[in-house]
C-alpha positions as CSV (number, residue, x, y, z in Angstrom):
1,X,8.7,26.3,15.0
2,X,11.2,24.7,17.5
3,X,9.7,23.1,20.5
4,X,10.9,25.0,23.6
5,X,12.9,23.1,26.2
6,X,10.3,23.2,28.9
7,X,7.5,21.3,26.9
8,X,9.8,18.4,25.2
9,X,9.3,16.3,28.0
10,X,5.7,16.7,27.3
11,X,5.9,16.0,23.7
12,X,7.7,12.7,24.4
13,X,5.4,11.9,27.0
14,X,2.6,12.0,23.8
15,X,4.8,10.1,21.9
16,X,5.5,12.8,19.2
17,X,8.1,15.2,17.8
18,X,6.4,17.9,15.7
19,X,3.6,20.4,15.6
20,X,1.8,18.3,13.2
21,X,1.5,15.3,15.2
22,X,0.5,17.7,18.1
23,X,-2.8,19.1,15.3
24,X,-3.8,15.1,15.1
25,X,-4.2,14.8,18.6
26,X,-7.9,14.9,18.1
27,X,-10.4,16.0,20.5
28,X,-12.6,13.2,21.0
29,X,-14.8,15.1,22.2
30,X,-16.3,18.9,23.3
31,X,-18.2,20.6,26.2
32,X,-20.3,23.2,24.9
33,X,-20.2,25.2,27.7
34,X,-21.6,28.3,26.2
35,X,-24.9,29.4,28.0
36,X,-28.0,28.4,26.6
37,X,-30.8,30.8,25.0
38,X,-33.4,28.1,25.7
39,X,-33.2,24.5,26.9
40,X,-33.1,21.9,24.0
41,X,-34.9,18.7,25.6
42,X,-32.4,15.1,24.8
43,X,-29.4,17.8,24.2
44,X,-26.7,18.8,26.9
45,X,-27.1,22.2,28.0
46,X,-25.7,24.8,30.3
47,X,-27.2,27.1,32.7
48,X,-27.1,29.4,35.3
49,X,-28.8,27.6,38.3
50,X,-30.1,29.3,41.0
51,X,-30.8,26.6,44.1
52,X,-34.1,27.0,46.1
53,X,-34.5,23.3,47.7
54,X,-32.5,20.0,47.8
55,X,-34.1,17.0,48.6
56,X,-31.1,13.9,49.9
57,X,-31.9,10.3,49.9
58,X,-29.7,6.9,49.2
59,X,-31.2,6.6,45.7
60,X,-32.1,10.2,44.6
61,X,-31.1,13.7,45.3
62,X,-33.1,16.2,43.4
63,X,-32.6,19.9,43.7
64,X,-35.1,22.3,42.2
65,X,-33.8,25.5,40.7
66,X,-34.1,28.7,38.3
67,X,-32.5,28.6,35.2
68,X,-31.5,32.6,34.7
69,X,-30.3,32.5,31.4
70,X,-33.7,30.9,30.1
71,X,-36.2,31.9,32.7
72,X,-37.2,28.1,33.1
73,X,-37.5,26.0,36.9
74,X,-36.4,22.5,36.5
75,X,-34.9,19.6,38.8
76,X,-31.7,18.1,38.9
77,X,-31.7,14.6,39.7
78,X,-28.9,12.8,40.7
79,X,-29.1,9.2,40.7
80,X,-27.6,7.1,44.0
81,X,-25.8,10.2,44.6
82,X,-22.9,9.9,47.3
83,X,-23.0,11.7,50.7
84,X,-20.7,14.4,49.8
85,X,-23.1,15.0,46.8
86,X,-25.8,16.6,50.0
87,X,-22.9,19.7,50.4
88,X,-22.3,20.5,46.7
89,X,-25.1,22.8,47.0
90,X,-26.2,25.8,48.9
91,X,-29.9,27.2,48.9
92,X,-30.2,30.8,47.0
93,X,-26.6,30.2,45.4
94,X,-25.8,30.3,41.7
95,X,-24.3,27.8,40.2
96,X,-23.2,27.3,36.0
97,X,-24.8,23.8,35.3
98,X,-23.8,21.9,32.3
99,X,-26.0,18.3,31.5
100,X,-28.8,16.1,29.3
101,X,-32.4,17.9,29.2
102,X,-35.4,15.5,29.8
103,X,-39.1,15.8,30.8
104,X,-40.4,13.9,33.7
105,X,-44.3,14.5,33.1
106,X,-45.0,18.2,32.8
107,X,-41.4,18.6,34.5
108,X,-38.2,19.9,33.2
109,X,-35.0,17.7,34.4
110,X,-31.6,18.0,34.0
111,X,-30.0,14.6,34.4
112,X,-26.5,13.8,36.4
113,X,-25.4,17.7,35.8
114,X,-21.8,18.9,35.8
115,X,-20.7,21.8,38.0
116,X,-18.7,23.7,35.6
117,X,-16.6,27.0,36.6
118,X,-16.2,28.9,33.0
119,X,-18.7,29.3,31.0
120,X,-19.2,30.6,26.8
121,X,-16.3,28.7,25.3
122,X,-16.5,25.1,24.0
123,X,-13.9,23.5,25.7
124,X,-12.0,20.2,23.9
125,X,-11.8,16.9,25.4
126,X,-8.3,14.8,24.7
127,X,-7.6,11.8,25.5
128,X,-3.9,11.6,26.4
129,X,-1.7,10.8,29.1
130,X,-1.4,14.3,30.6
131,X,-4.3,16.9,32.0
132,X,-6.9,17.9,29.9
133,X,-5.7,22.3,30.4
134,X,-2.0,20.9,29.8
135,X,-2.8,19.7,26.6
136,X,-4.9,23.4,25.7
137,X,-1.9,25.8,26.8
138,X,0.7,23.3,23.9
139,X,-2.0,23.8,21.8
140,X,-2.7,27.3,22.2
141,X,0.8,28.2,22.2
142,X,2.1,25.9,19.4
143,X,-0.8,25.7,17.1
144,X,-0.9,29.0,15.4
145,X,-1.2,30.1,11.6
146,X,2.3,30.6,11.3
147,X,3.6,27.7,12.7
148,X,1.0,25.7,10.7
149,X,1.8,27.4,7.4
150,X,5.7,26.6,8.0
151,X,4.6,22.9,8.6
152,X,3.6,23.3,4.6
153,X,-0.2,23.3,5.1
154,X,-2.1,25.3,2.5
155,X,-5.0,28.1,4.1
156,X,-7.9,25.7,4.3
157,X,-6.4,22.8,5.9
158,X,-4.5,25.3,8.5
159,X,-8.4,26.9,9.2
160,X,-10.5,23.6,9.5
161,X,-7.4,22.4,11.6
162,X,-7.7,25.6,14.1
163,X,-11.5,25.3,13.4
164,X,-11.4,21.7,15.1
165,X,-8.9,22.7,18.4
166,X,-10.4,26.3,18.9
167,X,-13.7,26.1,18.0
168,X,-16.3,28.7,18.3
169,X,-19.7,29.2,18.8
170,X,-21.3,30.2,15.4
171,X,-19.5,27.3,13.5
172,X,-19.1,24.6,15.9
173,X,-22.6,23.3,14.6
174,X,-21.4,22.9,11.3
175,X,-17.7,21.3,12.1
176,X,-19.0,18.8,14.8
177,X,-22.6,17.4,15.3
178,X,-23.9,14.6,16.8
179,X,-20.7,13.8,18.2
180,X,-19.1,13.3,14.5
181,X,-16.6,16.1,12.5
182,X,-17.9,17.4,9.3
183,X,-17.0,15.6,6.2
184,X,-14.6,18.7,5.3
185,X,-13.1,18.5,8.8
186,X,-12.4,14.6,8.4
187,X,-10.8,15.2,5.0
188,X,-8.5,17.5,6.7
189,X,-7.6,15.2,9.4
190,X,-7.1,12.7,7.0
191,X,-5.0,14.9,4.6
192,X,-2.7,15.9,7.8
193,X,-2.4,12.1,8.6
194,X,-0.8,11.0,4.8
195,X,0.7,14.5,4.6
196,X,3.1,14.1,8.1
197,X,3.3,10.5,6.6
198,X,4.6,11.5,2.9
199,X,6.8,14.6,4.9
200,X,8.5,11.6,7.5
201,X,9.4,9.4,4.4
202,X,10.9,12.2,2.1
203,X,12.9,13.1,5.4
204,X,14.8,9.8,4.3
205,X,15.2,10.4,0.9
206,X,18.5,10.6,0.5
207,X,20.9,12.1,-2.3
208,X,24.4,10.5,-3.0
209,X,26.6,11.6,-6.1
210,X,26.2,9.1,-9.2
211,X,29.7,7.5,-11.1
212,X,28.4,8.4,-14.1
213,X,25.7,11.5,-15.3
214,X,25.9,11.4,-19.4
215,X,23.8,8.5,-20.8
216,X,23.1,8.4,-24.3
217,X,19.6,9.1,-26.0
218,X,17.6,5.5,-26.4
219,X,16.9,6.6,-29.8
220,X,20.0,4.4,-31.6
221,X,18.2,1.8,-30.1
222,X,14.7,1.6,-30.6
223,X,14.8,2.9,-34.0
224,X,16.8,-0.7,-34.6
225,X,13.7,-2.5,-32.9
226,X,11.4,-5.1,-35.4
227,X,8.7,-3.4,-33.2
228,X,7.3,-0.6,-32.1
229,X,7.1,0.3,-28.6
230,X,4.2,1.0,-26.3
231,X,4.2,4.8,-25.3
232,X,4.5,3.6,-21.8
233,X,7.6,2.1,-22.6
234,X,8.8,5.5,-24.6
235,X,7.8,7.0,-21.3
236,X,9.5,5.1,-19.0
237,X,13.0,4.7,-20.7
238,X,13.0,8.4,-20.9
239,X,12.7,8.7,-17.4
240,X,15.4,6.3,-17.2
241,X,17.3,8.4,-19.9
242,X,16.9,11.8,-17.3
243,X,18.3,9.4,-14.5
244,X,21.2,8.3,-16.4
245,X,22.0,12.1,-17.5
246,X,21.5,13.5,-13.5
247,X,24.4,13.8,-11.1
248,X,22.3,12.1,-8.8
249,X,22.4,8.4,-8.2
250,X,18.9,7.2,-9.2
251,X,17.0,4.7,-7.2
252,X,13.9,4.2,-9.8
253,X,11.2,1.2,-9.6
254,X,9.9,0.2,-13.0
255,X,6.3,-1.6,-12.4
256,X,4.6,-3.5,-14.9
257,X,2.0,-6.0,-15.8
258,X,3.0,-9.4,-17.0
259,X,4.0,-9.1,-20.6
260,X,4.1,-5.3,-20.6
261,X,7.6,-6.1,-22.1
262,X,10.0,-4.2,-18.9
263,X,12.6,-6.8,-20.8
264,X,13.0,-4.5,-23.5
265,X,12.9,-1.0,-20.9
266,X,16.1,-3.4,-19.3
267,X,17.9,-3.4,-22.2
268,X,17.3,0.0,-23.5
269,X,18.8,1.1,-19.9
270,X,21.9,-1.4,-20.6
271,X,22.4,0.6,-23.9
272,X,21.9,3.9,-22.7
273,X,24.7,3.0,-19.9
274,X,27.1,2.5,-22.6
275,X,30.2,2.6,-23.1
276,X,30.0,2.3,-19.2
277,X,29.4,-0.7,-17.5
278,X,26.1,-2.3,-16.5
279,X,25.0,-5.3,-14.4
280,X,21.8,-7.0,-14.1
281,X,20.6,-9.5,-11.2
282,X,17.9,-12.1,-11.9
283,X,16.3,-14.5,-9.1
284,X,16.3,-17.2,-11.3
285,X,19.1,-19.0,-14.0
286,X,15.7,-19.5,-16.6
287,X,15.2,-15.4,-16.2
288,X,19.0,-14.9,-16.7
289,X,19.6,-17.0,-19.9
290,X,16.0,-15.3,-21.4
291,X,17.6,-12.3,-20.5
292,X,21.0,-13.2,-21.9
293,X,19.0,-14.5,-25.2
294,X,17.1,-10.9,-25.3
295,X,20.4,-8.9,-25.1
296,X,21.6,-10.9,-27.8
297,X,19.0,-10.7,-30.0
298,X,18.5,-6.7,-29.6
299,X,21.3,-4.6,-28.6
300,X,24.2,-3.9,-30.7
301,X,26.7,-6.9,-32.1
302,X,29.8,-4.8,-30.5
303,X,28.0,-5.0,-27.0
304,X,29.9,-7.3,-24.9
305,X,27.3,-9.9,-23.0
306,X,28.3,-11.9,-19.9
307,X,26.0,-14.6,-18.5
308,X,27.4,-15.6,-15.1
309,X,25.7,-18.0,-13.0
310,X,25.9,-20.8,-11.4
311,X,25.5,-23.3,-14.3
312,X,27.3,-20.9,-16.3
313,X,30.3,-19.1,-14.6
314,X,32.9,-16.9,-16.3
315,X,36.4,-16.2,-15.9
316,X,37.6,-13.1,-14.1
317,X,38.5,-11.0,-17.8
318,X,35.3,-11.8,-19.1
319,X,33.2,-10.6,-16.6
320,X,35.9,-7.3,-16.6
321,X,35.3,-7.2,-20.1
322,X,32.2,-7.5,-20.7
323,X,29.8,-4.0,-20.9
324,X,26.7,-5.9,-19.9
325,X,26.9,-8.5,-17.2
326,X,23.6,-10.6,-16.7
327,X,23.1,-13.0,-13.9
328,X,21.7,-14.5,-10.8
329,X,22.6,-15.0,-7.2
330,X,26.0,-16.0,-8.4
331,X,26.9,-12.4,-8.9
332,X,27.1,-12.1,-5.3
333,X,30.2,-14.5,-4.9
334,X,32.0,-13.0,-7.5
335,X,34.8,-10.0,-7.8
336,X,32.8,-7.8,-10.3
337,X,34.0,-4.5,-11.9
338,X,33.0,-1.3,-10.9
339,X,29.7,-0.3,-13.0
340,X,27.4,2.6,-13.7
341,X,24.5,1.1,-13.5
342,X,23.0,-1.8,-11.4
343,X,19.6,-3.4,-12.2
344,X,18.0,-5.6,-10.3
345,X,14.7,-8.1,-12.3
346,X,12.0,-9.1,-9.8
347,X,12.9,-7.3,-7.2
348,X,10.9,-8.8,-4.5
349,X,12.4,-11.6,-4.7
350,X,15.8,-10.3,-3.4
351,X,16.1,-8.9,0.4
352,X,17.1,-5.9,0.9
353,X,20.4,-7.0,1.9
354,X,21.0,-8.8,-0.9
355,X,20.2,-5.7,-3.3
356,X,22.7,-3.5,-1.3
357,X,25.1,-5.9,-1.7
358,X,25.1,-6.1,-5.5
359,X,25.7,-2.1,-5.7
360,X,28.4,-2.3,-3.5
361,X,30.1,-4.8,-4.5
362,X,30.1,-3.0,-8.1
363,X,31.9,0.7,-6.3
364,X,35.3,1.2,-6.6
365,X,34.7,4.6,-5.0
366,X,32.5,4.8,-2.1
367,X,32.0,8.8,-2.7
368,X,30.4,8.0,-5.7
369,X,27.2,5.2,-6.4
370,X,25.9,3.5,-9.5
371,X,22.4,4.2,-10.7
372,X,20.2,1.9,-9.2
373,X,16.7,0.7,-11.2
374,X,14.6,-2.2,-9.8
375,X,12.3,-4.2,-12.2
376,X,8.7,-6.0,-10.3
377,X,6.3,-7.6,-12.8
378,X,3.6,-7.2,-9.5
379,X,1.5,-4.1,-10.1
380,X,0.8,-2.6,-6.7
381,X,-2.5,-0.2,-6.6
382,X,-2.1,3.2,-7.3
383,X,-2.2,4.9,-3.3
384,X,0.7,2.6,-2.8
385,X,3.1,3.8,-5.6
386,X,2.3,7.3,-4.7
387,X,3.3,6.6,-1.1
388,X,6.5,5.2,-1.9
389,X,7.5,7.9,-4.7
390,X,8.3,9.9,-1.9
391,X,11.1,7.9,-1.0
392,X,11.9,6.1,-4.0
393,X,11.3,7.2,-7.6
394,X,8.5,4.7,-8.9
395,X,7.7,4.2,-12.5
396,X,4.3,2.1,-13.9
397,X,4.3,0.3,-17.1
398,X,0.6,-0.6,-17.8
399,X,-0.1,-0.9,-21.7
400,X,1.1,-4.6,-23.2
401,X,2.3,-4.8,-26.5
402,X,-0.5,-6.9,-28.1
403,X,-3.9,-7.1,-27.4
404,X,-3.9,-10.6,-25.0
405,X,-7.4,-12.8,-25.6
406,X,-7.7,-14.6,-22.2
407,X,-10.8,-16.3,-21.2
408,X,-11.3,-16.9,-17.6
409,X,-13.5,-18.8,-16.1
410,X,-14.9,-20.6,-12.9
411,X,-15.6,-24.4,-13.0
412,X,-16.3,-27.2,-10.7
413,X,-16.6,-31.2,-10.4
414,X,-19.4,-31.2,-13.0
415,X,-17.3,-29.4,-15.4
416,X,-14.5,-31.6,-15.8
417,X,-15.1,-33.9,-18.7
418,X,-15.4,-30.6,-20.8
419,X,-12.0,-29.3,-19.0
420,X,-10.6,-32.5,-21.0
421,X,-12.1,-32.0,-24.2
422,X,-10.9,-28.5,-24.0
423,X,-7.2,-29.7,-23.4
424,X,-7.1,-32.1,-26.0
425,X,-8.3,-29.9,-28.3
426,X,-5.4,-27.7,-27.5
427,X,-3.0,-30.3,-27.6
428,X,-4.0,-31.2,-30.9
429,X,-3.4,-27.4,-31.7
430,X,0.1,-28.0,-30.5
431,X,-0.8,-25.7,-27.7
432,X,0.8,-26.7,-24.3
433,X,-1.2,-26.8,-20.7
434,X,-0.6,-25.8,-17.4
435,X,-1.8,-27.4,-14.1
436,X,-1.6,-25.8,-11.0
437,X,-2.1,-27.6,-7.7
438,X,-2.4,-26.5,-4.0
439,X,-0.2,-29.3,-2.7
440,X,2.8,-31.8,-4.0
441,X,1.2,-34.8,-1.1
442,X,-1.9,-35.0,-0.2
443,X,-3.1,-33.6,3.0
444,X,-6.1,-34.6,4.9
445,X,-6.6,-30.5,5.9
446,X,-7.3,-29.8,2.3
447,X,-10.3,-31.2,-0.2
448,X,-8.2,-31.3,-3.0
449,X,-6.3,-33.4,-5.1
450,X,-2.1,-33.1,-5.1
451,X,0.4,-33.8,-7.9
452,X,1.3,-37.0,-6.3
453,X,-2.5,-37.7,-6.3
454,X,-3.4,-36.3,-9.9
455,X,0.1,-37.1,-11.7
456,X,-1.3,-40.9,-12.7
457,X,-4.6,-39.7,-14.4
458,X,-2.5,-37.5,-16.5
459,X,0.5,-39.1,-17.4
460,X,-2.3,-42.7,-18.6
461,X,-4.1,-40.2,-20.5
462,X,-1.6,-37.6,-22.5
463,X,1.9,-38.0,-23.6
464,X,4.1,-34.9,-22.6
465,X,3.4,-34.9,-19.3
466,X,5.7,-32.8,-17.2
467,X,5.9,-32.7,-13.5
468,X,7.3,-29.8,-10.9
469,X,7.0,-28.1,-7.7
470,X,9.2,-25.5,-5.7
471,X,11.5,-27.7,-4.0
472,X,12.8,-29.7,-6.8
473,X,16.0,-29.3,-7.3
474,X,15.6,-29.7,-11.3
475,X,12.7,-27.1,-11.6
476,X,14.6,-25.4,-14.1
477,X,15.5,-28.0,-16.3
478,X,12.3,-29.5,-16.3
479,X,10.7,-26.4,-17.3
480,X,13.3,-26.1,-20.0
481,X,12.6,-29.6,-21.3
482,X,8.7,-28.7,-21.5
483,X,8.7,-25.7,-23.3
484,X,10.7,-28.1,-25.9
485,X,8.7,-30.7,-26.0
486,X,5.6,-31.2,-23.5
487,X,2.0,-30.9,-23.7
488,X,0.9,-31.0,-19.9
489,X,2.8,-29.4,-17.1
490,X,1.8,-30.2,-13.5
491,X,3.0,-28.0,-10.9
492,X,2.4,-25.7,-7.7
493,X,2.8,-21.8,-7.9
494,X,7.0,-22.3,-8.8
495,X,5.6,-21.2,-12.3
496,X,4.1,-18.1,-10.8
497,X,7.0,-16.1,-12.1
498,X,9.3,-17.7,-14.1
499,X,9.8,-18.9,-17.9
500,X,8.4,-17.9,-20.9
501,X,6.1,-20.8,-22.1
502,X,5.0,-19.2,-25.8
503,X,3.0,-22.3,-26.5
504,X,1.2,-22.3,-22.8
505,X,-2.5,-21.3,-24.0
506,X,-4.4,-22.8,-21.1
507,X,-4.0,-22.5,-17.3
508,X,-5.7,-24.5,-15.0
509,X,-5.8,-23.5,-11.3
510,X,-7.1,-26.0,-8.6
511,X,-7.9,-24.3,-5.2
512,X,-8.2,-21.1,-7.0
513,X,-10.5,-19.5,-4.1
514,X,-6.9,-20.1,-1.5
515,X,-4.7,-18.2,-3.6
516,X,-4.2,-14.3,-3.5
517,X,-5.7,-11.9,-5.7
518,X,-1.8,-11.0,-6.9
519,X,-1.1,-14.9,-7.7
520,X,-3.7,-15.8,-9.7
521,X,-3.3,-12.7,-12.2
522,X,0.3,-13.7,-12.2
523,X,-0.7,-17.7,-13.0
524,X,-3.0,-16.2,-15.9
525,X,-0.2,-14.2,-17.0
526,X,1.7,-17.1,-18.0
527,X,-1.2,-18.1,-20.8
528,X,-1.4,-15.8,-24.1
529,X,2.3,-14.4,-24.1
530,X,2.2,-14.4,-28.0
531,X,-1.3,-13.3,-28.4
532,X,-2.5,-16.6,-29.2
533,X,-6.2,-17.1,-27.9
534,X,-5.8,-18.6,-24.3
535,X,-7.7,-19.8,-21.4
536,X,-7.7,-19.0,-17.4
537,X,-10.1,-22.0,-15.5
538,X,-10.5,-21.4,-11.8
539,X,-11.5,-24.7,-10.1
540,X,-13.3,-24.3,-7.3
541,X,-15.0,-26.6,-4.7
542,X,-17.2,-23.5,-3.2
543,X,-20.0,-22.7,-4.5
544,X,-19.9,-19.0,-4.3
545,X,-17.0,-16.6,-4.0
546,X,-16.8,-13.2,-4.6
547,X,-13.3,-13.1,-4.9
548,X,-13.0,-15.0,-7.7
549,X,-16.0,-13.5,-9.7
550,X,-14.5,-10.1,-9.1
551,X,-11.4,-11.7,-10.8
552,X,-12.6,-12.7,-13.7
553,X,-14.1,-9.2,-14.2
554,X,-10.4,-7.4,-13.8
555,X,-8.8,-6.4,-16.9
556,X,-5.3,-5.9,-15.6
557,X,-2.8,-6.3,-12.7
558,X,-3.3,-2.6,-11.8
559,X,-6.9,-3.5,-11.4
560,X,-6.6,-6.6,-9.8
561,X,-4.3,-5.1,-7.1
562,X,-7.0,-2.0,-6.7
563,X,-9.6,-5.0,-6.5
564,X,-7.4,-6.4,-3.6
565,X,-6.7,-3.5,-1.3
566,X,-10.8,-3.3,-1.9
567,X,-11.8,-6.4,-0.4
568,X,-9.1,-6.5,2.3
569,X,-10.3,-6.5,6.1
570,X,-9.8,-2.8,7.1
571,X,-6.9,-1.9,9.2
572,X,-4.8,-4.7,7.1
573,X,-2.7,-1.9,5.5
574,X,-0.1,-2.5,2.9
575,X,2.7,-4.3,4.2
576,X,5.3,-1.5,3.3
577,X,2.7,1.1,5.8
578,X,2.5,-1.6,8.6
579,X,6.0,-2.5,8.8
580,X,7.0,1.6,8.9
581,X,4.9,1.6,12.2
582,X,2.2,3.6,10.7
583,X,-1.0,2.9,11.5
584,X,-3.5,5.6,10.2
585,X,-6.6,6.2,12.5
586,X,-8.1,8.5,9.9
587,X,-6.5,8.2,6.3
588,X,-7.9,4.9,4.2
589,X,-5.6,4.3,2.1
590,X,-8.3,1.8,-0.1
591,X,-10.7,5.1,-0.6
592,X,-8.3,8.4,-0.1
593,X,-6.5,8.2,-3.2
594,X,-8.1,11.8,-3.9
595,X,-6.7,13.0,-0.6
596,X,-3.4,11.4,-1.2
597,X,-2.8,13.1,-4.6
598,X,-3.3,16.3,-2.9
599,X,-1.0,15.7,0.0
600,X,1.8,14.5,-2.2
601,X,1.6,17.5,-4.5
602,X,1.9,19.7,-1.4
603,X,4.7,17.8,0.5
């Protein structure tokens, strides 16, 4: 239904566009202004008030009258009233009276009432910038069945939603009572809330022609693997397969818990691109040379690999060459070939700019885009991927392919001499140990030790002792050089995503209560990568938190992130929400999930 001329100024003056942001202007409130049978002492009433005295002074005016519609003589009092309040009345008038009940002794009273000039309908109260009746005749003329049911709303949101701005008299008990909606009414607001949302972001999606729509069945491939794969896997690179095999371009987000091997789904998308082109971009050179070694090791010999970054740079004719170009930030500065598929590993890593600028730097034709799939190892909770497959197509890995045996733990001061114990006895195992610490200095603002602090007890005690933290410029070989050969590795978060450490069976986390939720799974998922038996110790200096003993409780990222959204301070919606401008008055987006399943299937 198109908004007539006449009323857009009003709609912009409300700050909306569309009949369903006109239905979640809410009433915040109602005047039942129907007449009542009896009078309901401590509820607002209305009656028809015959005057037969009026008594004025500076603090009280009370007028007796007849109520006619339930045969009762009561006061109304009016406290301080102002002068003009002695000529409101006139003696043997009637007059429709709308306010609290409340006994004064043996005496009826009706407290501060309203003269009100219609009476049996319940009239809504918005709050908005324009008159009360101005914000009735858009609803009444815009709010019908019809234009509801073209909005996409099914028949018992579009009556609960006419219920709630055209109430009447036998169900207005049941949809609002003591100044609250029903719980079906609240569900419907909330419903309409995610619903407009989910409608404004598909309004985005957008559909551009793909260079390429015949990929090859995945089969070839994992038939050739010395492992089988996890049927989340199977699921997801058949997805990928239907992408590959659609004139669309795709734009597909593979989620998945540290270790759920999206390496493999990478690769698997490489050969189903073949014998066109793909590239992949990798925040890191470690991630791009485990990549490269991956590739190597699983797809076809005949596949032609390129590793280009900035350590290891290619020529012009190999990257042209190649079939499957692997790399990091260098890609960027480099004249690449026009490919079929881009994909992009940790996506969050890269800005948005950045990611655009890959894909276009791999067209030839701008009439025609590569498939684009983006790989995060940080499981987001469920209402969030459900929200953003309705821009985006959003695909969750969950099942790992080995059991992992991780023991986590909380300790403290008094537990440290058997925190050593425990790491020699790894050591001895040639198992390899992870530090993490809050700070590389030390900091007067924070109780705890720092690498430069801690780095001297270590390196007197153990041989094999590495050191690292995000601004050193060596990071990467350091890491390299302890996977090879070290026993203890000292560093902040910089690990939080990063190499694989097969050996690493012990994590150690210092500060553990000032890290996110999302870090500390990702820390723990550095421990156990092989299945060996492995170890997650959260050292704490509070004595309490119920953070952390939620943590240690969580089976998964999935669950950790649903853990997260839980214990957030409400209103802190997800960042992707808050930055869109959204900001839901109604719809929770920790407990709706029920509600959002339904909206999404409808919109």
């Amino acid at each position: 239904m198109n908004i007539e001329k006449d009323d857009a100024q009003k709609f912009k003056k409300l700050g909306i566009k569309d009949i369903l942001s006109l239905a979640l202007l809410i009433p915040s409130d109602y005047e039942n202004n129907f007449l009542s049978d009896k009078l309901f002492v401590g509820e607002e009433n209305t009656i028809e008030a015959v005057i037969s005295n009026i008594q004025f002074s500076p603090k009280q005016m009370k007028v007796s009258i007849y109520s006619k519609n339930t045969d009762d003589y009561l006061a109304a009092i009016y406290f301080h009233p102002k002068i003009f309040y002695k000529n409101m009345f006139v003696v043997n008038q009637s007059y429709y009276l709308r306010g609290k009940i409340t006994t004064f002794g043996a005496l009826l009273q009706i407290i501060q009432p309203k003269i009100i000039k219609e009476v049996n309908l319940i009239n809504p109260i918005y709050k908005t910038p324009l008159r009360n009746e101005t914000i009735k005749a858009l609803m009444q003329k815009y709010l019908t069945h019809k234009s509801l049911k073209e909005s996409g709303l099914n028949e018992k949101h579009i009556k609960n939603i006419l219920d709630i701005h055209f109430p009447n008299q036998s169900s207005f008990h049941i949809i609002y009572k003591n100044r609250e909606f029903s719980k079906e009414h609240i569900k419907t607001i909330k419903f309409l809330e995610i619903f407009r949302y989910l409608q404004k972001l598909s309004s985005k999606k957008t559909y551009l022609s793909a260079i390429f729509s015949e990929g090859r069945k995945p089969d070839g491939f994992i038939k050739n693997l010395p492992f089988e794969l996890t049927n989340d896997q199977k699921k997801v690179i058949n997805e990928i397969y239907s992408d590959l095999n659609s004139p669309k371009q795709a734009r597909r987000v593979v989620i998945g818990d540290v270790g759920c091997g999206k390496t493999i789904v990478i690769l698997a998308t490489a050969f189903m691109a073949y014998p066109n082109k793909s590239i992949l971009m990798a925040p890191t050179t470690i991630l791009a040379n485990q990549l490269f070694e991956e590739a190597k090791k699983f797809l076809p010999q005949d596949f032609r690999i390129a590793l280009h970054t900035q350590k290891s740079t290619l020529s012009a004719d190999e990257i042209k060459n190649a079939d499957f170009i692997i790399g990091t930030h260098a890609l960027l500065f480099t004249n690449l070939p026009e490919v079929a598929v881009v994909m992009i590993d940790e996506q969050h890593r890269f800005g948005t700019k950045q990611r655009h600028e890959l894909s276009l730097k791999t067209m030839e034709n701008r009439d025609k885009f590569p498939h684009i799939f983006q790989f995060s190892a940080t499981p987001i909770p469920r209402t969030q991927a459900m929200i953003e497959s309705a821009i985006i197509d959003v695909s969750i890995i969950k099942e790992i392919p080995f059991k992992k045996d991780i023991q986590t733990k909380i300790i403290n001061k008094s537990d440290f001499k058997n925190l050593l114990e425990h790491i020699k006895n790894e050591i001895e195992k040639n198992h390899q140990v992870l530090i993490v610490y809050p700070l590389v200095e030390a900091s007067e603002n924070i109780d705890y030790q720092s690498i430069d602090e801690a780095k001297e007890f270590w390196q007197s005690r153990f041989e094999g002792v590495y050191v690292t933290h995000g601004k050193d410029k060596e990071k990467e070989k350091i890491l390299i050089d302890f996977r090879e050969k070290g026993t203890i590795l000292l560093a902040t978060t910089v690990v939080e995503v990063g190499i694989s450490l097969p050996r690493l069976t012990t994590v150690v986390i210092s500060a553990a209560e000032r890290l996110g939720m999302a870090t500390l799974h990702q820390l723990k998922g550095r421990v156990g990568r092989i299945g060996l038996k492995s170890y997650c110790f959260l050292y704490t200096n509070t004595e309490k938190n119920e953070r952390l003993n939620s943590f240690i409780k969580t089976k998964d990222g999935f669950e950790v992130a649903e853990l997260d959204l839980k214990l957030r301070k409400s209103g802190d919606l997800l960042d992707g929400i808050a930055q869109s401008g959204e900001h839901f008055e109604w719809f929770d987006i920790r407990e709706d999930a029920e509600i959002l399943k339904e909206a999404r299937g409808l919109a």
